[in-house]
N, C-alpha and C positions, 0 to 999 in steps of 0.2 A: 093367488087367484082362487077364490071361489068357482067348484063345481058345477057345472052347467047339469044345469035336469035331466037334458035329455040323453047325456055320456054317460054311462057307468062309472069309473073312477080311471086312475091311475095303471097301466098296462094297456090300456085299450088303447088303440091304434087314432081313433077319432078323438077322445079326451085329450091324449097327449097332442098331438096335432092342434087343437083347438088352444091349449096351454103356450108353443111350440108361438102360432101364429097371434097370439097377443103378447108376448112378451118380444117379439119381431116387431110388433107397432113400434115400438123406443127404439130401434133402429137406426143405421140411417141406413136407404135403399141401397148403396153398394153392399154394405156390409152384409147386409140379407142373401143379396145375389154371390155374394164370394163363398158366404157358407153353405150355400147351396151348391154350388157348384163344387167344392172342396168335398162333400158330404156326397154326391151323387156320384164323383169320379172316384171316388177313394173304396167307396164299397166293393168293388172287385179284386180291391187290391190286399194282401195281407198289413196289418197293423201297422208295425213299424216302417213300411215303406207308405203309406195312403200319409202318414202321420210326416215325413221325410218330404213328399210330395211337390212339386211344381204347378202350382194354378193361378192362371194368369190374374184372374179376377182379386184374387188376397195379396197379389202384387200390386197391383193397380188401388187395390183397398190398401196397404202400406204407403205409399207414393202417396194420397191424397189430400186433401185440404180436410175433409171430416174425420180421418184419425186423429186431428188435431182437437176439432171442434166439440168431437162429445166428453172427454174430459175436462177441457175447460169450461162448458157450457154446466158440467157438474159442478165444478169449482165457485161460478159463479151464480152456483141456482139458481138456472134458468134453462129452457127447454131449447136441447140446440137447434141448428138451423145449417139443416145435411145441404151439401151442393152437389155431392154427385161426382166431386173432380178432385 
């Protein structure tokens, strides 16, 4: 990813963020929400337990039809097609 102008680089809270959320576009939307949700509950927690952790969302992201979908959509390159389920 090229640098956007108006960020300063790499450390900064908005660049990274801005980095963060285009490489979240190739997604699919559970997946986004699990890591989020994984990443927001875990920061209170020491390391190896946040890392140990139970989030229903990366369960639900396991269980799904689109942990299937985006490797074989690489397989067959072409751009997958998230359901969400």
């Amino acid at each position: 990813m090229t640098r956007p102008a108006a960020l300063p680089g790499p450390g900064n809270v908005g660049y990274d963020s801005a980095c963060i959320a285009a490489s979240s576009s190739f997604c699919s939307p559970l997946s986004v929400r699990a890591s989020k949700q994984a990443a927001l509950q875990g920061l209170a927690k020491p390391l190896a337990e946040a890392m140990a952790g139970d989030y229903p969302l990366v369960q639900k992201l396991w269980r799904s039809e689109d942990v299937v979908e985006g490797p074989r959509a690489f397989a067959e390159k072409r751009k997958p097609v998230w359901k969400g389920r």
